[in-house]
N, C-alpha and C positions, 0 to 999 in steps of 0.2 A: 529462582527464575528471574532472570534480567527478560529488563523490556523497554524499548528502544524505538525510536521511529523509524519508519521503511527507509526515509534518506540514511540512513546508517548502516542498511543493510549492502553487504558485498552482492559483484553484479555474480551472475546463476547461481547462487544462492536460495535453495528450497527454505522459506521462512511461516511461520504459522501464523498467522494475523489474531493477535490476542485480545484487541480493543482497538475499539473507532472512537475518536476522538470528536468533539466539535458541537455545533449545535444541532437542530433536529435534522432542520432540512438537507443539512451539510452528510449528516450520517444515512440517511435516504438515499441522495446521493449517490454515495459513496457503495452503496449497499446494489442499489442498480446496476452498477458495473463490476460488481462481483465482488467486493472487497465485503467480507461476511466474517466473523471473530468464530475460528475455530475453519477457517478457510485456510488455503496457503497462495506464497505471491513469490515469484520469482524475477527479482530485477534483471532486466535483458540491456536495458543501459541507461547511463544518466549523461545527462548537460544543464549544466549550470543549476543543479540543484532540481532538473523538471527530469523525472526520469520515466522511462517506458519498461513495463513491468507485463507479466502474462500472468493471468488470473484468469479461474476456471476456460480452461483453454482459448483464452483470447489475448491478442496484444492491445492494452490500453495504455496511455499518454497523459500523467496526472504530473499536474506543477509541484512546485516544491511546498508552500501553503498547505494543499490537499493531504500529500505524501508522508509533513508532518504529524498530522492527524492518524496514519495508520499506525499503531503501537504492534512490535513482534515481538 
């Protein structure tokens, strides 16, 4: 099982979100806007490392910083 952070992920790409990385409040966070381990995240497009992904049917806008933190 390879695993990789979402920035590595190809753009429509259906990927399984395996582990949140970071500290507490950062995984809270993260967890609020749906990125949940055993979730899936679909990259809709990237710039400059900040990409816009749809997770549990919403489009959200996480920087590259954040993005690294979500392991597929």
């Amino acid at each position: 099982m390879n695993i990789m952070p979402l920035t590595m992920a190809r753009l429509g790409e259906v990927n399984l979100i395996k582990k949140i990385g970071g500290k507490d409040n950062t995984r809270k966070f993260l967890a609020t806007l749906g990125f949940v381990v055993g979730g899936t995240v679909i990259v809709i497009s990237e710039f400059s490392g900040n990409l816009i992904v749809n997770v549990k049917n919403s489009r959200v806008a996480i920087n590259k910083e954040m993005a690294t933190k979500i392991m597929i």
